[in-house]
N, C-alpha and C positions, 0 to 999 in steps of 0.2 A: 894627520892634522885636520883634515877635513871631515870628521867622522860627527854625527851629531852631537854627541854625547862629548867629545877634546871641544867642539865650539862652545857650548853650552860650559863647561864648567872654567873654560877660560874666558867667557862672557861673564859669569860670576867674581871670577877673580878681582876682572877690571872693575866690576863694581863693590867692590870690597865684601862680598859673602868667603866668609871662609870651610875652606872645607876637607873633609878629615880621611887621609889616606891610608889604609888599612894595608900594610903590608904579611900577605898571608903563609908567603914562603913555603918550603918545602916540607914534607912529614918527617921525622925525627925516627930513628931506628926499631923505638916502641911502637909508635901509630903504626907505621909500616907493617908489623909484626899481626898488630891489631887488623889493619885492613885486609890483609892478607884472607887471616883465619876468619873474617866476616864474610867476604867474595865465596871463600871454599866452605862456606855453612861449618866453620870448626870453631866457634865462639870455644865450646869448652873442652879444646886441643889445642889452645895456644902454642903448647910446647911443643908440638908435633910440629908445626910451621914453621921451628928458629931457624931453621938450618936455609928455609927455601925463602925465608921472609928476608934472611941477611944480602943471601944472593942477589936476590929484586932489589933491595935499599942499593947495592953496592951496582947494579945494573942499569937504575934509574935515578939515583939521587934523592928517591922520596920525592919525586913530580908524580903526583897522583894522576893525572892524565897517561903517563909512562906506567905508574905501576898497572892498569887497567889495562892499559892495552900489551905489555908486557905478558903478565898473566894470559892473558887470550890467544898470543901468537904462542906459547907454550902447550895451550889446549889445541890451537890448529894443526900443530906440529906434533902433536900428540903426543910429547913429555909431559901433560899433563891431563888423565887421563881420570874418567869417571867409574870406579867399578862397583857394577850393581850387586855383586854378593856382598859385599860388607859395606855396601851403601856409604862409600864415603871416596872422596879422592885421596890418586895415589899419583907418586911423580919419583924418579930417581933424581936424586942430589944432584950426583955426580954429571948425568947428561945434563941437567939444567947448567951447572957453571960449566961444563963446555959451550954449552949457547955463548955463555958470557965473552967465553977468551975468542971466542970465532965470531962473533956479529958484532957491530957496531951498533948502540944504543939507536943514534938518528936514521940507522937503516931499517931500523923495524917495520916501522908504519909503512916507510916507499914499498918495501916486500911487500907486506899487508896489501896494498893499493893494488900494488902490481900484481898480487896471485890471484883476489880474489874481486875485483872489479874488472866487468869490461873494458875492453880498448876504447869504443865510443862513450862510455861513462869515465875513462880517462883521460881521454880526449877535452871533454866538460869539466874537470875538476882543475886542467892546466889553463884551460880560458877564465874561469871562474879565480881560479887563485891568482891570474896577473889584476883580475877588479876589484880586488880587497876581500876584507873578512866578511862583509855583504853584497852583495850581487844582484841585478835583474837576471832572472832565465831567459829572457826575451832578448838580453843583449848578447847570452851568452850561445844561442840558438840561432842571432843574428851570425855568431864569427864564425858560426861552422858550418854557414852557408844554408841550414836547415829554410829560411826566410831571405827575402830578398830587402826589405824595407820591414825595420823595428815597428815603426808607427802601423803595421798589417797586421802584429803579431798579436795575440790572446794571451795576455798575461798569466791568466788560468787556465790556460791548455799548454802553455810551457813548464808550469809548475806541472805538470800531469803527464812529461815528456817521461818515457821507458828509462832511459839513463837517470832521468832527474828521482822518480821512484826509486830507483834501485840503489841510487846515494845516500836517499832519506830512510830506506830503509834499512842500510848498513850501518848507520845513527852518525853517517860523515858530515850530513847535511841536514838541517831545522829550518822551518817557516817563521822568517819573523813577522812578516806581512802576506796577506794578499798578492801584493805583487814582487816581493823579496826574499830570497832566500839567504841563510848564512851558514857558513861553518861552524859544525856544533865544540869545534875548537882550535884557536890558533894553529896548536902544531900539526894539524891537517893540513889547514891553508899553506905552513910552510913545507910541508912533507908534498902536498900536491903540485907546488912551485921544484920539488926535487924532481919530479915526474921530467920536465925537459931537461937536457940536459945542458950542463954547466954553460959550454964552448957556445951554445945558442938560446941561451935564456936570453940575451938582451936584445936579441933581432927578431926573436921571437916575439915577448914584448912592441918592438918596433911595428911590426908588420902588421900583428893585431889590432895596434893603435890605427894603423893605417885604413885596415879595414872595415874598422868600426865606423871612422871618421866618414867615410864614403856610403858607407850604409845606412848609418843612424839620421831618418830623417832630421832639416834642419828644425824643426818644431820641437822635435826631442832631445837633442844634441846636448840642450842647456843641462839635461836632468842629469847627462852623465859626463860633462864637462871635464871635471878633473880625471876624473879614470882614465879618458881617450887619450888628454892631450899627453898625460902623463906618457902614460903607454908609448904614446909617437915620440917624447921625449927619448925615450932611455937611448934610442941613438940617433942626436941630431946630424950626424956627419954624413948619415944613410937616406938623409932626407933628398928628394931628387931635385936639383935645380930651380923646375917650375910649380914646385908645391911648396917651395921656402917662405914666398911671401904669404901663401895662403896660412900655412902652419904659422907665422908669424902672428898675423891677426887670432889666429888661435889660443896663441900664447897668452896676448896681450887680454884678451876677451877673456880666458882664466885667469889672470894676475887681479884684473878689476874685479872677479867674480869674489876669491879668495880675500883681497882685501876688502869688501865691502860686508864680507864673513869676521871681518876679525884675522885672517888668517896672513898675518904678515910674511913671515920666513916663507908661508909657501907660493904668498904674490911674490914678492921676492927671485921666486929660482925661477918661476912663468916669465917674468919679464927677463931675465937673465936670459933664459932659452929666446924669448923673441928676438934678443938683442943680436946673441948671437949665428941664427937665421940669418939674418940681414946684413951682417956683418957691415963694413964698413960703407960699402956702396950703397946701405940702407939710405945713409944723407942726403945722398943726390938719387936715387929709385922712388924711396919713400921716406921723404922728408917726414912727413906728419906725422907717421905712424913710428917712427925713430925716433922722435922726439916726447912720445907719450911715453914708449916703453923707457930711454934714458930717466925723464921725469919720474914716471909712475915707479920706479925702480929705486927712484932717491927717496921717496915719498918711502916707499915699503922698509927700504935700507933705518929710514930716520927712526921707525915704531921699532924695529930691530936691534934696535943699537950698535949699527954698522954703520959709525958714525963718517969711517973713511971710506966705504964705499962708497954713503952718499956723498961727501964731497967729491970723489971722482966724479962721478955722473956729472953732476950740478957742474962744475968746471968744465967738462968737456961739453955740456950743452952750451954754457955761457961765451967760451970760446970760439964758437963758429958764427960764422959772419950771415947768421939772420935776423929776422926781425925782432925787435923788442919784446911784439906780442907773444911769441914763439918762445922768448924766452920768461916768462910771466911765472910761471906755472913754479921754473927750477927757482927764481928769486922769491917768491913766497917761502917755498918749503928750507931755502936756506935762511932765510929772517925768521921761523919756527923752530929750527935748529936753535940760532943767537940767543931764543928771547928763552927755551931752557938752561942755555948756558950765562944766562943773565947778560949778555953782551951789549945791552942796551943801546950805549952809543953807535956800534957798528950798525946795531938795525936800523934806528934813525939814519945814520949815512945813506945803507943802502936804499933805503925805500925814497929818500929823496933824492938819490939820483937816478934810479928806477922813474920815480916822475916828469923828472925834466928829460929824459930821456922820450916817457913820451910825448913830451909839449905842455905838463900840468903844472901847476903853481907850486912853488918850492918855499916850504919853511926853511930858516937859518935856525941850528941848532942850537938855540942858546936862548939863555930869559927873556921873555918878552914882558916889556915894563907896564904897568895894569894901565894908562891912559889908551895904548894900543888893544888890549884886550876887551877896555870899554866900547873904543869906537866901533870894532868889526861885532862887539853884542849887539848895541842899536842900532847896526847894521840889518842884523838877524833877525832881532826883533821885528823891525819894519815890515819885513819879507814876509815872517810868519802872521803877522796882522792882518796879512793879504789874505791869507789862504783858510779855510776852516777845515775841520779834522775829515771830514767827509774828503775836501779840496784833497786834500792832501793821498788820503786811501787809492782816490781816481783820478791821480796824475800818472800820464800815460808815460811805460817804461820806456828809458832811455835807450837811445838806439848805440851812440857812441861807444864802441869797444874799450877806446879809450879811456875815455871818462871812467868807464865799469872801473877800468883796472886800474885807475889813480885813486878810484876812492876803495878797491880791494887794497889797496897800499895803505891808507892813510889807516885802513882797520889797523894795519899789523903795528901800522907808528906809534899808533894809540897807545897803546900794552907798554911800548920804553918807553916814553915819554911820561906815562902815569908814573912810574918809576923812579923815571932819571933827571925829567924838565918838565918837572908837573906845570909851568907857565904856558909850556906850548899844548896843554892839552885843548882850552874851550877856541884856540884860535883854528886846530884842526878841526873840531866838532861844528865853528860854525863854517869854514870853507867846505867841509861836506854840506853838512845842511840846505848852504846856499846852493853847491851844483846840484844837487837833489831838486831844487825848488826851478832852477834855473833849466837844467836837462832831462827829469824825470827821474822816477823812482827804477831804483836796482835793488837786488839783496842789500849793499850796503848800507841804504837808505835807510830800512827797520832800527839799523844800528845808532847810525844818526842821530835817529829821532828821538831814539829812546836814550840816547846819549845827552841831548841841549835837554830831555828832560830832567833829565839829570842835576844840572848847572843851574834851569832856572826853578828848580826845588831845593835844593842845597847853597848854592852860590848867592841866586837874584833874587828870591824868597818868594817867586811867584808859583803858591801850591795849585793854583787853577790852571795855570797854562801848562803847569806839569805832568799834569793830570789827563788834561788836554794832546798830548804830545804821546802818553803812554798808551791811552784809546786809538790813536794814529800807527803806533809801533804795531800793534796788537793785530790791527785789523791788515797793515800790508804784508805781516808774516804769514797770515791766511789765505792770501792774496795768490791764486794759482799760477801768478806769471813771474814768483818768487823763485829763485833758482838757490840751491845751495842752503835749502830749511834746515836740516841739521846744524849748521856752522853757524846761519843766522837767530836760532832759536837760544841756543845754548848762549849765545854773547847777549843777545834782550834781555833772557832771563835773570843772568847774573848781573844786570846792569840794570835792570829796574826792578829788581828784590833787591838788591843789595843797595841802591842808591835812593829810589824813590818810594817806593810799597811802607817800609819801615817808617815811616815820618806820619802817615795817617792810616794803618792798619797794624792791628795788634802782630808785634812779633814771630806768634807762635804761628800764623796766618803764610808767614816767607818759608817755611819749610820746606812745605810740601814741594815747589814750585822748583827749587835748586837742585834735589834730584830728578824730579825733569828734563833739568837745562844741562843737569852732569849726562845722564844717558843721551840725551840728541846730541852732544859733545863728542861724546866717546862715537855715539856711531857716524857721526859724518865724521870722524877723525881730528877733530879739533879738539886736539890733546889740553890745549892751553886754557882755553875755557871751561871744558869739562873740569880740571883741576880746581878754577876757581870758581865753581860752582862748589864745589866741595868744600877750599875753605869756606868762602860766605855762610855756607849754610854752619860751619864748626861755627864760626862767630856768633852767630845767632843761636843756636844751641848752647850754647853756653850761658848767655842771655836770658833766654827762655823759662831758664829753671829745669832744665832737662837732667834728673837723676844721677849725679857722677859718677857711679859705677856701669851704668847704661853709657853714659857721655863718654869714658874712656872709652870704652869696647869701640865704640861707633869711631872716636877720631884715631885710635891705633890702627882701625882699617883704612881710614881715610890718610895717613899716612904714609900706609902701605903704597896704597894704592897712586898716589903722587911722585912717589920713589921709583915704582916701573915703568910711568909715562912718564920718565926724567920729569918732572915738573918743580924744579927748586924750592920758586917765590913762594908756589901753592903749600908745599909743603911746609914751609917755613912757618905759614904763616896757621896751619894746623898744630907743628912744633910746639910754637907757644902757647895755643891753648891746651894742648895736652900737657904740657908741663905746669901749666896753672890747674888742673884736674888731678894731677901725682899730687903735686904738693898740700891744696886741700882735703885729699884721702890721706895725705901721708904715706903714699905708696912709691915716689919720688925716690929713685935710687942712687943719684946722682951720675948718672948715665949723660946727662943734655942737661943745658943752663941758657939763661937768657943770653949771655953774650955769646954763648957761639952760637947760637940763632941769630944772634944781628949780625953776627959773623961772617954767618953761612950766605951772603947773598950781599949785592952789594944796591938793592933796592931800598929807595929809601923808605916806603910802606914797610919794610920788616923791621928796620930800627926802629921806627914810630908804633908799632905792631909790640912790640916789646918791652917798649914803656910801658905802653896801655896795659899789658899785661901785668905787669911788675906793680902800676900804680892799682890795680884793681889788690893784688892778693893783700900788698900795704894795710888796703882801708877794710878790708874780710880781717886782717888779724888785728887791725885796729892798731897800726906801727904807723902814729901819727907823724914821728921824728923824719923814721926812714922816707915816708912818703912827700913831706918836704923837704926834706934835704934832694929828693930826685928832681923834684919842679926846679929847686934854687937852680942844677947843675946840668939844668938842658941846654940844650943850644940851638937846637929846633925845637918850634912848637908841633909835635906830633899830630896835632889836626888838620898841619896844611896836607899829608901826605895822604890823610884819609879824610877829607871833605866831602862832605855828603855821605855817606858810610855810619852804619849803625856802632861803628866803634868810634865817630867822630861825636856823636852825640853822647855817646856812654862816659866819653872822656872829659867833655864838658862839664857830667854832674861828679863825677869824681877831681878833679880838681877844685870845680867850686866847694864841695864837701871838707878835702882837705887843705884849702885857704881856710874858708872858715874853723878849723879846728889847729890850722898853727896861729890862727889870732887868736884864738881862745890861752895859747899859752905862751904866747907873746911877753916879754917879759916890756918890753917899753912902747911905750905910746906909740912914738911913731912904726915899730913893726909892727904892732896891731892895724894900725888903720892902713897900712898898705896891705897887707893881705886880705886883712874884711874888704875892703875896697874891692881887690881881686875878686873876689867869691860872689861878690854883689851882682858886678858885672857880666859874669857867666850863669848867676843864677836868674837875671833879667834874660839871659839869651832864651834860657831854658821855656821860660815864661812867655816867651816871642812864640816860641815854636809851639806851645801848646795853642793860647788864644788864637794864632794864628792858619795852625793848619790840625790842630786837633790830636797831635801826636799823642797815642792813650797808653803808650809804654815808658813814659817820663813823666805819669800826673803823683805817682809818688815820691818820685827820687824828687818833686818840687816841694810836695809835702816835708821832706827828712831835712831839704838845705829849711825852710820856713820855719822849721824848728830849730836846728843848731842857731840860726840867725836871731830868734825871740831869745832863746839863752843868754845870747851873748850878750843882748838888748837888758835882759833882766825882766822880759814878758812872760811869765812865766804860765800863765794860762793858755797866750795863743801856742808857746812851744808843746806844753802836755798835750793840745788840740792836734796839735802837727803830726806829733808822734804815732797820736792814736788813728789818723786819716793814713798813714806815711803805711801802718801798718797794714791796714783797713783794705786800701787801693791794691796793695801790692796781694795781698792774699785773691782780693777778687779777680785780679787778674794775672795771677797765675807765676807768680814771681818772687817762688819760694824762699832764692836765697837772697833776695830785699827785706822781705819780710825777715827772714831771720835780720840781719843786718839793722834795719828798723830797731826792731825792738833790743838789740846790741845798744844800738846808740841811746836808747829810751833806759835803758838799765842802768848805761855810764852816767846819764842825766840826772835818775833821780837819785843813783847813790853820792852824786856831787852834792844835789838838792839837803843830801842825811836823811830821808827817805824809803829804808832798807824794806820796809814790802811793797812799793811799788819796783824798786830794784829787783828785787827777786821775782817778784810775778815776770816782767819782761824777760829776765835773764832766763829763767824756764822757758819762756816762751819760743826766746833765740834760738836755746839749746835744741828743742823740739823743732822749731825749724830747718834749722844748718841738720841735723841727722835726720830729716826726709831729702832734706836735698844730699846726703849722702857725705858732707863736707867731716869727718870726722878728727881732721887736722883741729877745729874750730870749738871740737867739743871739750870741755874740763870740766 
């Protein structure tokens, strides 16, 4: 598990590289036949070999490593022998399958070892094979006493030891480094581990571990971490008394090594072994260090999907009668549990009595009515008038343990409450803000900040103080007395590309930034952000104009990828744009459907997530019926759940769009003017947001309503004007399936108009557009 090569392609995984496993299996009766007569230079005597080549297949299975060394111990043994009068080799049949009925396959090589290596070169091959398939010589010359302290040793004069040549040149052993050597093949390493015997492999193991651990200076100690402790592992029961707490620290110090590697399962059994060192006296001996490994153990258990291991842990840490802060660590990593099981409401409980617990200000779980949410903003506001962005960067950290950890709490609230009681989001955003400003900046604080910018770019329409707020996020997460960058970078990033950046910087501009905020996610552990880094950025990809055949591949990994770090919501909310991806290719199996996506989670972001979706593919196949009959029959406005969010903007010009195209077919007055009315007034919003903060990813979709709207007016110059800017914008910036879309609309136009080659010039146009952007559902 710890091998570079297992981290590395399971560092890929998590980041959705896929990668392709080549199973090469054993040689098949012919190849066999073939290898044979190639080894014994009889290419053309195949037939001379059936007899010895079947023997070998049925002797070794066709493991080409077996048939090689098969062949060889037949030449040592001299059944197979070279005669120089007829220049060719000769072997009796009948003595080679007696080998067969008398040796054992996996005995071969231990003979091999044992007849024709030294005892001190076998001596090295059983130290070397407890270190794995690669080794230091230096550590291995440590256990056999050869040195007294590793860190004295010459790494190139170990490699140049008489045993260590005489393995390299037997071809048991290969250089893979300067300072490393390896086994030039597994079944060595495990034929070398046959060398001790059975009854004392595991004390052996032990002892060795033991040795190493006392010799290997502590400056070096780190390099070979897992090997040692392993080693001292394989029998904890052997460990002596006054060396348990020490081995204990050992554990613990590989468990954080391993997980901060990625390597779950085997932080996991480190902390299991510390646990069990210490056994129960650990609570009262060593509180502190019982208490990491319980925690760091649910922590490992949770990436695991041991989901009932970690609640043991977490239960029996919360159960004992310590302090709050002590028990901090286990109620975090169970409200990360909840918020993958979407448990929303329970998170919110706990985290608020998690805070009154420690003496912090407590929300009530329920709607908070907007006069309340005004007064604690120009509360905020006030505060923040006080201070400038500089003020802000060099406001000294908080000393409060406290405090830290009521606003590590209110982080986790945040995520249900987006969810579940989106009222009580800006009331916790501003009671953080305010102890931020009142106590000093924590990790939390970047959150914060970048959070009210949030609210007052999206919610209070002030693009300058948002702006203002985000230069402030940016500069305390570089800020060296930042603790916990990972966890805090990953939540900025996804919270100011996806809430603020998009409103006054071109789309294509948020990409880059949310793989970013995915990899600092994944590697501080913060599963939940790295996920929604991932959808954000699916959203905006989608947006973008990014190629749908390219755009599948990318959110089928990113799918993937959500499904192993349990991450629901994230997924769900990839779900739908990938399903809006099928259905435009036409590749749409009927595998997955919008409602069991709203199904799948009981967040209200994913039912308003699936509108969105649903109301986007509507207005791409131009199903103007379907797409009002879904407005008539909502019951939420899908904006409240994604305010501020580039799909709350997106949603905006698609509603306004298709108002105005169910008043266009309006059959009586008065439904005309309510819907035109509708569409007026969202396309005024549209309008806000541009003059106002410059937004350059909605100057067409204002062009497209300013046309359907002169239509319906009977302006028939400014609408043609519309169409042609609507198309114009969108091409220059990069928004290929608008521009197809555009000129869709501009073909409907002018074949209403009777107009048939301006129709058809657009409808070409369309066509050519929707099949670069790959949309081929779109095409006839």
């Amino acid at each position: 598990d710890s091998h570079p090569l297992t981290l590395q392609l399971r560092e890929g995984a998590q980041l959705g590289i896929s990668t392709t496993t080549i199973d090469i299996g054993n040689l098949d009766p012919i190849h066999v036949k073939s290898l044979v007569a190639d080894v014994l230079s009889m290419e053309d005597h195949e037939d001379a070999v059936s007899t010895l080549a079947a023997t070998v297949q049925k002797k070794t299975d066709g493991n080409v490593f077996y048939v090689l060394l098969f062949l060889r111990s037949l030449a040592e043994e001299e059944l197979l022998q070279y005669n120089f009068g007829t220049m060719r080799w000769h072997w009796d049949d009948e003595a080679v399958k007696a080998k067969l009925v008398t040796q054992n396959v996996a005995t071969v090589l231990v003979d091999l070892l044992r007849s024709s290596v030294s005892e001190s070169s076998q001596n090295a091959l059983k130290v070397a094979a407890c270190l794995g398939t690669s080794f230091s010589p230096s550590v291995v010359a440590l256990a056999l006493g050869e040195q007294d302290d590793v860190s004295s040793l010459s790494d190139t004069g170990s490699l140049n030891s008489s045993y260590f040549d005489e393995l390299k040149e037997a071809g048991l052993l290969e250089r893979e480094s300067d300072e490393v050597l390896r086994f030039a093949h597994d079944q060595i390493q495990l034929s070398s581990l046959d060398l001790i015997p059975e009854n004392h492999r595991i004390s052996f193991k032990s002892k060795l571990g033991g040795i190493l651990m006392k010799k290997i200076h502590p400056d070096r100690l780190d390099d070979h971490l897992f090997e040692v402790v392993s080693l001292r592992n394989s029998s904890i029961d052997s460990v002596p008394g006054d060396e348990r707490v020490s081995m204990a620290k050992m554990n613990l110090r590989a468990g954080m090594k391993a997980a901060e590697n990625g390597s779950f399962d085997m932080a996991k059994d480190y902390f299991k072994a510390g646990r069990e060192l210490l056994g129960d006296a650990g609570w009262k001996d060593e509180p502190d260090m019982t208490i990491q490994l319980y925690s760091e153990g649910a922590n490992a258990s949770l990436f695991c999907g041991s989901l009932d291991t970690m609640g043991r842990l977490i239960d029996e840490v919360l159960a004992k009668d310590i302090p709050i802060e002590a028990k901090l660590r286990c109620y975090d990593i169970k409200m990360r549990a909840l918020t993958a099981a979407s448990d929303w409401a329970q998170i919110i409980d706990i985290g608020m009595d998690v805070r009154r617990q420690l003496g912090q200000p407590v929300i009530r779980n329920k709607p908070v009515p907007l006069w309340k949410i005004m007064k604690e903003y120009r509360k905020t506001d006030r505060m923040l008038k006080k201070v400038t962005t500089d003020d802000i960067a060099t406001m000294p950290q908080v000393k409060d343990k406290k405090v830290i950890m009521g606003q590590l709490i209110m982080e986790r609230i945040l995520q249900a409450v987006y969810h579940a009681q989106p009222t009580m989001m800006p009331i916790i955003v501003f009671n953080m803000v305010q102890t931020s400003i009142r106590h000093g900046n924590n990790s939390s604080a970047c959150v914060a900040f970048a959070l009210m910018a949030m609210l007052y770019q999206s919610v209070f329409g002030n693009p300058s103080k948002a702006s203002d707020l985000v230069v402030a996020a940016d500069q305390l997460l570089s800020s060296p007395d930042v603790q916990e960058v990972g966890r805090v970078k990953a939540r900025s990033i996804m919270i100011c590309y996806c809430f603020v950046h998009h409103w006054h910087s071109p789309i294509q501009q948020t990409l880059a930034p949310f793989i970013e905020g995915y990899q600092a996610g994944l590697y501080a552990g913060e599963t939940e952000s790295a996920a929604y880094n991932l959808s954000s950025r699916s959203i905006h990809l989608f947006s973008a104009g990014r190629p749908l055949p390219a755009l599948q591949h990318e959110l089928e990994s990113f799918a993937s990828v959500c499904a192993q770090l349990n991450q629901t919501p994230a997924q769900s909310m990839i779900r739908a744009d990938l399903l809006s991806v099928r259905k435009l290719r036409n590749t749409d199996n009927g595998e997955d459907s919008f409602e069991a996506i709203a199904n799948s989670d009981s967040a209200v972001m994913i039912r308003a997530k699936t509108v969105i979706s649903r109301m986007e593919l509507f207005v791409f196949f131009q199903d103007w019926s379907s797409a009002a009959q879904l407005l008539r029959m909502l019951e939420e406005d899908p904006r409240a759940a994604a305010a501020g969010s580039w799909v709350y903007v997106r949603y905006t010009f698609l509603e306004s769009l298709v108002s105005f195209k169910a008043a266009q077919a309006a059959s009586s007055w008065a439904t005309k003017r309510r819907w035109k009315k509708r569409g007026i007034r969202l396309m005024k919003q549209l309008h806000k947001w541009i003059s106002k903060g410059g937004n350059p990813n909605i100057v067409h979709s204002l062009h497209l309503l300013t046309a359907e709207l002169a239509a319906m007016k009977g302006n028939h110059s400014k609408a043609k004007e519309s169409f042609k800017k609507a198309a114009l914008v969108a091409t220059t910036n990069g928004f290929v399936q608008d521009k197809g879309l555009a000129h869709a609309l501009a073909s409907s136009y002018y074949a209403g108009q009777g107009d048939q080659y301006w129709a058809d010039y657009h409808r070409t146009n369309s066509q050519d557009a929707f099949r670069e952007w790959g949309a081929t559902a779109l095409l006839v």
